[in-house]
C-alpha atoms as one frame of an Amber mdcrd trajectory, in Angstrom:
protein
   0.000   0.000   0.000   2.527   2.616   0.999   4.831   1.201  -1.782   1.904
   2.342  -4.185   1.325   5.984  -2.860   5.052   6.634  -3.400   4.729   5.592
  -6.845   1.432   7.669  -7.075   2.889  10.691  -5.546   6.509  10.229  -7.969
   3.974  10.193 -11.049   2.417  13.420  -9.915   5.429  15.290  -8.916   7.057
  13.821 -12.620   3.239  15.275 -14.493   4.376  18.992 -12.791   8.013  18.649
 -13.722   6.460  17.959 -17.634   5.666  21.251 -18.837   9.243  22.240 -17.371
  10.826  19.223 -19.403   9.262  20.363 -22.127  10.044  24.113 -22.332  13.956
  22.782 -21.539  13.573  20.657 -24.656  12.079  23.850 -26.905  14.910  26.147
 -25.647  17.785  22.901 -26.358  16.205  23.122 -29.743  16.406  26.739 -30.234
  19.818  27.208 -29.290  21.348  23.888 -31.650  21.540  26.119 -34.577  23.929
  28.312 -32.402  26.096  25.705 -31.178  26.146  23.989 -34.413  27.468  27.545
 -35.986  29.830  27.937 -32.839  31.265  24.383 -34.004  32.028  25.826 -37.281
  33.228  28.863 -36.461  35.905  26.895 -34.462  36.421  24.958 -36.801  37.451
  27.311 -38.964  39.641  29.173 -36.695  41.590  25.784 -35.835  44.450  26.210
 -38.662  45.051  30.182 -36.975  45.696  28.306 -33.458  47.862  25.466 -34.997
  49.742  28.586 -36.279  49.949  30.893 -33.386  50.796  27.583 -31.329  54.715
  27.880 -31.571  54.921  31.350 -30.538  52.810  30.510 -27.779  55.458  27.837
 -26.861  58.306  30.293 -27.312  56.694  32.840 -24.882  56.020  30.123 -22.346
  59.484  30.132 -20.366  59.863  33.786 -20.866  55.917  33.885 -19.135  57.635
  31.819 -16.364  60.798  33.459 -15.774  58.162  37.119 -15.203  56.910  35.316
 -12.767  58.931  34.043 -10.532  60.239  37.533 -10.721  56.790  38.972  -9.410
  56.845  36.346  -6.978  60.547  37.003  -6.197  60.049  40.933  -5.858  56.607
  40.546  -3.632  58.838  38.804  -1.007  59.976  42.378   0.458  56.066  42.980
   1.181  55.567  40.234   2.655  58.456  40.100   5.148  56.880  43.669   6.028
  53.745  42.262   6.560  55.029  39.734   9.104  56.884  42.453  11.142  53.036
  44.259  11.260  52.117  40.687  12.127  53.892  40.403  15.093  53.468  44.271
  16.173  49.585  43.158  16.037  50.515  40.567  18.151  51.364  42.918  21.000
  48.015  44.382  21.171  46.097  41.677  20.191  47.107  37.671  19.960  43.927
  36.507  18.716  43.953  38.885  15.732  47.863  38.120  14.910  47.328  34.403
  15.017  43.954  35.022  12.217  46.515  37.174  10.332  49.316  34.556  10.583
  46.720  31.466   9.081  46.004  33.739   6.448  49.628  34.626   5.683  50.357
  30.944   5.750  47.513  30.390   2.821  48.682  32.853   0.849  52.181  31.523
   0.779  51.394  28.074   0.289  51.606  28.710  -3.586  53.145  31.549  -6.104
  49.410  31.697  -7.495  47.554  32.976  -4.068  51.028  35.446  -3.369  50.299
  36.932  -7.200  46.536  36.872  -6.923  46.276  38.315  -3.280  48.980  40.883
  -4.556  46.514  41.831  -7.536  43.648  41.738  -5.101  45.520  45.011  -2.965
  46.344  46.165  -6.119  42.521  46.694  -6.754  41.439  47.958  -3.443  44.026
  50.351  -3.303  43.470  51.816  -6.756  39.315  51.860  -5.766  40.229  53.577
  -2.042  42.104  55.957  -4.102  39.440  56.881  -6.420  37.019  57.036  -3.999
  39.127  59.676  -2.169  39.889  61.633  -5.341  36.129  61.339  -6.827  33.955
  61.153  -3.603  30.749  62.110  -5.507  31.195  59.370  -8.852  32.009  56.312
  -6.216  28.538  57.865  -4.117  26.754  57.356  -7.346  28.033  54.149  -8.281
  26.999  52.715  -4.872  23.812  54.248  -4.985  23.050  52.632  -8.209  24.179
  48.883  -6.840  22.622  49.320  -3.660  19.519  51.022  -4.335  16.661  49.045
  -5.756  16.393  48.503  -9.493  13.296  50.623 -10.144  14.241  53.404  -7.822
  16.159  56.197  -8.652  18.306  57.288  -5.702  18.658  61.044  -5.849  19.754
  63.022  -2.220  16.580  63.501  -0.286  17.148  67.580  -0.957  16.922  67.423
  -4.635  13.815  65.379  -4.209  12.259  67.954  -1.330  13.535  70.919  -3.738
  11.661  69.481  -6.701   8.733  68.615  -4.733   8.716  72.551  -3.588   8.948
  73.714  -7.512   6.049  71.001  -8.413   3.806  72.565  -5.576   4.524  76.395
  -6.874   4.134  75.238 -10.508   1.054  73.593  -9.998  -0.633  76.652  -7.980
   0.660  79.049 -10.533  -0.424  76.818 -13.440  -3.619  76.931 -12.103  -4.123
  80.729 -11.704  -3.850  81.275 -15.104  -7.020  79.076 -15.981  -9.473  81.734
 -15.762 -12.233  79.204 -14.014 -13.482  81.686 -11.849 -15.252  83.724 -14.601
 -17.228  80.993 -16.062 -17.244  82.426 -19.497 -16.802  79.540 -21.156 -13.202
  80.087 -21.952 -10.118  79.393 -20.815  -6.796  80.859 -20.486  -4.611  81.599
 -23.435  -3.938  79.480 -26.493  -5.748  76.283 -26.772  -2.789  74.293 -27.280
  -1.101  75.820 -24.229  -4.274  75.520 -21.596  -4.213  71.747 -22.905  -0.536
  71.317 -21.809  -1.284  73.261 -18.342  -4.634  70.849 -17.847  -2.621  67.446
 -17.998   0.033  68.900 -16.255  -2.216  69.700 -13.377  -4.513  65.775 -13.954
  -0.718  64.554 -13.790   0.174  66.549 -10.828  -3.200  65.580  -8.509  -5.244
  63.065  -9.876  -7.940  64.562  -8.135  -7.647  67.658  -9.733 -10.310  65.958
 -12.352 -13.363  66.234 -10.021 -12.483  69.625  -9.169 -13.014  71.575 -12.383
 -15.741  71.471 -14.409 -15.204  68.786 -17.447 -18.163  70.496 -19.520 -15.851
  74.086 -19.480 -13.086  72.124 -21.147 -14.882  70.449 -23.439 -17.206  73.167
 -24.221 -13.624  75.470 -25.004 -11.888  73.464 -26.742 -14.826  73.014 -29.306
 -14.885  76.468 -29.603 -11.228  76.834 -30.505 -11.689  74.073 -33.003 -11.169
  74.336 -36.746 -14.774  75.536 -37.993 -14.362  73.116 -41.303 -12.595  70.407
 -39.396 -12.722  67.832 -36.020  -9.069  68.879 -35.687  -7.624  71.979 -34.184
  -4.982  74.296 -35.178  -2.683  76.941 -34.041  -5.474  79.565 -34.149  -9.332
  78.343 -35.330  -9.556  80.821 -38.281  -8.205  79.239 -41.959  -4.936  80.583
 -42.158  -3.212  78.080 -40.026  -3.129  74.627 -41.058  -4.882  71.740 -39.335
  -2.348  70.577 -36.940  -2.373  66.993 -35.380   0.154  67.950 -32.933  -2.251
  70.002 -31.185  -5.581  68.185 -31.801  -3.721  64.968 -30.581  -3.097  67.426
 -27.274  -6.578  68.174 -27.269  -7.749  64.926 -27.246  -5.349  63.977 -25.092
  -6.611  66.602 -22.741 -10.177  65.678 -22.934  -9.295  61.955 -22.356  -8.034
  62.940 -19.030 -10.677  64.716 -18.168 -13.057  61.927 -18.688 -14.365  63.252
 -22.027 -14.612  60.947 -24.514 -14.162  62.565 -27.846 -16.066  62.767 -31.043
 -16.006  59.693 -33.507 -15.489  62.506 -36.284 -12.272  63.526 -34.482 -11.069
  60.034 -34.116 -11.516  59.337 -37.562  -9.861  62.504 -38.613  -6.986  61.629
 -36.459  -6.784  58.102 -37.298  -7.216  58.845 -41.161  -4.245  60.819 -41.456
  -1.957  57.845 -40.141   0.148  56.832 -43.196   0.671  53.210 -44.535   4.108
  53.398 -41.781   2.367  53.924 -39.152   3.844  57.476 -38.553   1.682  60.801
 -38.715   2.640  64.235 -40.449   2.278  67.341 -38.121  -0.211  68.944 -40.907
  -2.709  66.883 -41.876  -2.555  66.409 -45.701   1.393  66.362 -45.660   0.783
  62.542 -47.559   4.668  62.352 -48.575   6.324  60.053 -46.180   9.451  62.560
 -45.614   6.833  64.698 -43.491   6.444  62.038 -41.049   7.164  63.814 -37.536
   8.399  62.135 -34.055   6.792  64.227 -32.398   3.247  64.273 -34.218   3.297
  60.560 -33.923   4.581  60.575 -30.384   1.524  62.922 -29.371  -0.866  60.387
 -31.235  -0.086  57.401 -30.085  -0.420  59.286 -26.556  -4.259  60.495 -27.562
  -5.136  57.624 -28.779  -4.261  55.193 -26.039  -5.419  57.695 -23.732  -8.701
  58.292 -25.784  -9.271  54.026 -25.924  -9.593  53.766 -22.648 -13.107  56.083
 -22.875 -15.158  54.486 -25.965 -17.793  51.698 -25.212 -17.648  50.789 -29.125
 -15.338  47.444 -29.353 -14.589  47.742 -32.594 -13.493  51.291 -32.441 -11.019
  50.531 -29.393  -9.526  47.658 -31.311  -8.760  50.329 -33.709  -7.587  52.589
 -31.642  -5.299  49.746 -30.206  -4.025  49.095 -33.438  -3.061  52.628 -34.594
  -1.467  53.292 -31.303   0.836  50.126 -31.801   1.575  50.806 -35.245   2.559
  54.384 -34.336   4.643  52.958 -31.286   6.316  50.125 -34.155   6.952  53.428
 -36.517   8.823  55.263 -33.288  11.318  52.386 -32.955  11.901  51.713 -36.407
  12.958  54.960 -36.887  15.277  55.530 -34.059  16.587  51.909 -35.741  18.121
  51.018 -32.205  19.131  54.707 -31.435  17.181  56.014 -28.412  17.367  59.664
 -30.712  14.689  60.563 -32.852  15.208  63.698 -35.708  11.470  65.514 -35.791
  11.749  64.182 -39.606  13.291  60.693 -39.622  12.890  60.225 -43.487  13.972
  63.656 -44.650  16.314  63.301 -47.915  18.907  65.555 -46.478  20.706  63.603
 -43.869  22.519  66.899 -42.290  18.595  68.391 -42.409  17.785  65.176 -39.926
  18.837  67.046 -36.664  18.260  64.626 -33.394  16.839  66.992 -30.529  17.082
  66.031 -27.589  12.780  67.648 -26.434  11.447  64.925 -29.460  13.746  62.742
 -28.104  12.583  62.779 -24.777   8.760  62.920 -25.729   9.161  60.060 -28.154
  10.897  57.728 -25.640   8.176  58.789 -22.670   5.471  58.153 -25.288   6.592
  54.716 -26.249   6.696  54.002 -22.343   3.162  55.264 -21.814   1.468  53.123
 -24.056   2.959  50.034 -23.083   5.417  49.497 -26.044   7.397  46.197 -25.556
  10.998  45.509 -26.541  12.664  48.819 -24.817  15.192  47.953 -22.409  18.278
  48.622 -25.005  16.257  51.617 -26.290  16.744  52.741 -22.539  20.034  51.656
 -22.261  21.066  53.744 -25.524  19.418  56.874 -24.090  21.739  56.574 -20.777
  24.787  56.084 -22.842  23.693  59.098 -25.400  22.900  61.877 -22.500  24.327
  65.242 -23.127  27.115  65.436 -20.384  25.054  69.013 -19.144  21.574  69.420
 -19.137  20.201  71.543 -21.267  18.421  75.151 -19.645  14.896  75.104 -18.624
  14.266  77.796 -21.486  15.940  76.639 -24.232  14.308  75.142 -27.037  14.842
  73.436 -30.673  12.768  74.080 -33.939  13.191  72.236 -36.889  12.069  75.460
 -39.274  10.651  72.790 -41.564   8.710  73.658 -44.671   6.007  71.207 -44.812
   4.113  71.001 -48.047   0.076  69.792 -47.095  -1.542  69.760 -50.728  -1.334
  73.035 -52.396   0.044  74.864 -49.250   2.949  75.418 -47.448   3.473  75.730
 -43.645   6.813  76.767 -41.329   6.730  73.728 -39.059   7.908  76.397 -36.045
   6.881  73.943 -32.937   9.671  74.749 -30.039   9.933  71.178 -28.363  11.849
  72.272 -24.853  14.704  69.356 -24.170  15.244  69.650 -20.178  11.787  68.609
 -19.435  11.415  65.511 -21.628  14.870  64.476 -21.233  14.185  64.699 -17.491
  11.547  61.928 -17.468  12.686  60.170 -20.356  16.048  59.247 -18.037  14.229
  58.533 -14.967  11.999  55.804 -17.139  15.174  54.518 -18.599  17.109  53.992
 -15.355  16.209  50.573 -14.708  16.792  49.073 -17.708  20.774  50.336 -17.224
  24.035  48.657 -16.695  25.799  50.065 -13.514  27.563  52.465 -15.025  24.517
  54.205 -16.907  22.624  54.436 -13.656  25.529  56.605 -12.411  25.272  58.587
 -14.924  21.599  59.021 -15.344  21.885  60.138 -11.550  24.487  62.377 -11.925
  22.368  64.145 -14.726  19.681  64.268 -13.114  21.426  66.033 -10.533  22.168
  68.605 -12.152  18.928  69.111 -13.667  17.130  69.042 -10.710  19.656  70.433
  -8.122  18.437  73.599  -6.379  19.967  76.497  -8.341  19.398  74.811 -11.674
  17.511  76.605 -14.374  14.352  74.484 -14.125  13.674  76.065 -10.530  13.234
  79.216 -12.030   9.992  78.265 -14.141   7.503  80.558 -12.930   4.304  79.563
 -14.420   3.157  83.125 -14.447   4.196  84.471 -17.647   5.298  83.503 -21.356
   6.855  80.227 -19.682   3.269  78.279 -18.973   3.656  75.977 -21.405   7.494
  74.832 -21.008   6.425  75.023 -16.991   3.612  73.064 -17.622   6.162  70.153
 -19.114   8.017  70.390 -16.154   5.463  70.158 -13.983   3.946  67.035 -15.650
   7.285  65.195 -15.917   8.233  66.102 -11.857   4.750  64.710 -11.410   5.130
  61.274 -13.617   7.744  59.548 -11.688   7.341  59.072  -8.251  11.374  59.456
  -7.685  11.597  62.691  -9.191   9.787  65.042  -6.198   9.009  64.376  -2.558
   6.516  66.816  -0.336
């Protein structure tokens, strides 16, 4: 009886280990190719060793004559050592007599004297780094010691942020003229959309504080009269611009308003066969592609899916945002830098900014995009070594040709503020050393006294302040209270 439960319980324990079996077996047959081509490869480089073989033996004796040299020459440091031995031993026989069993070990063979010698060797060059570059050897052992997802900046970078956030966000909100109630909204469209997620981003609460209707009854009547898009200004002299209706919508979305099929459709319609969108809707040639229109659509989108009870319309949705996101990283083609016009014919025309670069890597990590990690990796290894100034911004100057007109693509995309966040989402995905260097950037980006602390909010700055204040707001390492 008990001789049959045993064999009962080993068949169930062998039915678990199965699927494990199995998966062992796929990944043995996966990886044959590779050792069948390692085989070759050896193969082929077995006539180069038969070759190199007799100058290896001809170096051999002069290999052993440097060593017993090293071994000859480290004999001086250790007779020292045994005189600090036995001065230990005056103060304290139970730590001379550990020291002495270790001394014996070590000279017990020429390999433990030369590896124990190389071992110092280390520890004093590291103690003396450390002690030349206190701050780098900080960094680095933050970046081991801290856990992976957290970005260890100095509690007072992280309070000073926090205090900018808080003044950003009540000065962001001032200039929303709410307290009129005449329907409108401070400023540009385009710039009261930045200022509104900014603020959702900053308090999620925020939401149920303002009045949803206002926005949405606004930012209709900024819309293009002849179009469900929006533009720089509603009247027809500015061209229908998907950078800012994918902001709109974008807006809207966060605000619980779901937006119209008509501007869904217009939006998704202007997609091209890529998956990239232009920044002026009708620009069909597929050098007018922009980073950052496509970056700010896949964002809408997936923000705007989440709203609509129609299926079949969130499927699509789904499906333009991930073509979109597939566009983004074939583009950057395993560079985490994006020009605003990846297929421009004039490759010194195809200027990298750092802003699009930023946005475009955030973007891909707010939808969800899979595959990213050397994306992220390639960002820490690319990063300016200064931050750029809070106010400084790049514009491509672009002439973008949408049917029979012609528009100055003159959008200023601000590269502190996305290159800020797009670090702090790369961190994790880092080797050791681009931690320490994300950190150290981010230092100095954040540090009080740096440019991005003197964002006021208050005056022609609202909309690069209101990137700052999102991105402060998006990763939970970036600002304490």
């Amino acid at each position: 009886m008990r001789a049959a439960r045993f064999i009962n319980r080993l068949h169930a324990i062998a039915e678990k280990l199965r699927p494990y079996a199995q998966t062992l077996r796929s990944y043995a047959e996966k990886l044959r190719p590779y050792a069948q081509a390692l085989r070759s490869y050896a193969e082929k480089l077995q006539p180069y060793v038969e070759k190199l073989r007799p100058y290896v033996d001809r170096l051999r004796p002069h290999a052993i004559k440097l060593r017993r040299q090293a071994v000859r020459a480290l004999d001086p440091v250790g007779a020292w050592l045994h005189r600090r031995v036995v001065q230990v031993g005056k103060v304290s026989p139970r730590t001379a007599k550990k020291l002495e069993a270790m001394e014996t070990w070590v000279g017990q063979s020429d390999a433990r004297k030369l590896g124990t010698a190389a071992l110092a060797a280390v520890l004093l060059y590291a103690a003396g780094f450390a002690a030349i570059f206190p701050k780098t050897v900080g960094r680095y052992f933050r970046a081991i010691s801290a856990p992976n997802r957290i970005v260890p900046l100095p509690d007072e970078i992280r309070r000073a942020a926090g205090e900018k956030a808080k003044q950003l966000a009540a000065a962001l909100d001032a200039r929303l003229d709410k307290k009129n109630r005449k329907g409108k909204l401070y400023g540009q469209a385009w710039s009261s959309a930045q200022i509104l997620v900014a603020l959702r981003e900053n308090d999620p609460g925020y939401a149920g504080r303002i009045d949803a209707g206002l926005i949405d009854r606004y930012f209709h009547s900024v819309a293009g009269p002849e179009c469900a898009c929006w533009r720089k200004f509603p009247n027809g002299k500015y061209p229908n611009h998907l950078g800012i209706t994918s902001w709109m919508l974008w807006t809207l979305a966060e605000y619980g308003v779901p937006a119209h099929k008509s501007e869904l459709e217009f939006l998704l319609s202007a997609q091209d066969r890529r998956g990239g969108w232009p920044l002026f809707a009708g620009a069909a040639e597929e050098k007018f592609a922009s980073s950052y229109a496509t970056a700010a659509a896949v964002l809408a989108l997936h923000r705007q899916s989440t709203l609509d009870a129609n299926q079949a319309l969130r499927e699509r949705l789904a499906g333009a945002v991930q073509r979109g996101a597939n566009w983004l990283k074939e583009v950057a083609d395993g560079r985490a830098r994006w020009a605003d016009y990846p297929a421009w014919p004039d490759a010194r025309e195809r200027r990298e900014f750092l802003g699009v670069s930023g946005f475009a890597l955030f973007a891909l990590h707010r939808v969800g995009a899979p595959g990213l990690a050397a994306l992220d990796r390639d960002w820490l290894r690319r990063l300016p070594p200064d931050a750029p100034t809070a106010l400084s911004c790049e514009v491509s100057g672009k002439i973008v040709q949408a049917g029979n007109r012609s528009d100055l693509d003159d959008t200023r995309h601000a590269g502190l503020a996305w290159g800020i966040i797009a670090t702090a989402l790369a961190y994790p995905s880092g080797w050791i050393s681009g931690k320490a260097r994300a950190i150290e950037w981010l230092e100095r980006a954040l540090a009080p006294g740096a440019s991005i602390h003197a964002l006021t909010g208050t005056g022609e700055d609202d909309s690069i302040a209101a990137e700052a204040l999102f991105v402060l707001r998006s990763h939970p390492e970036l600002a304490r209270e």
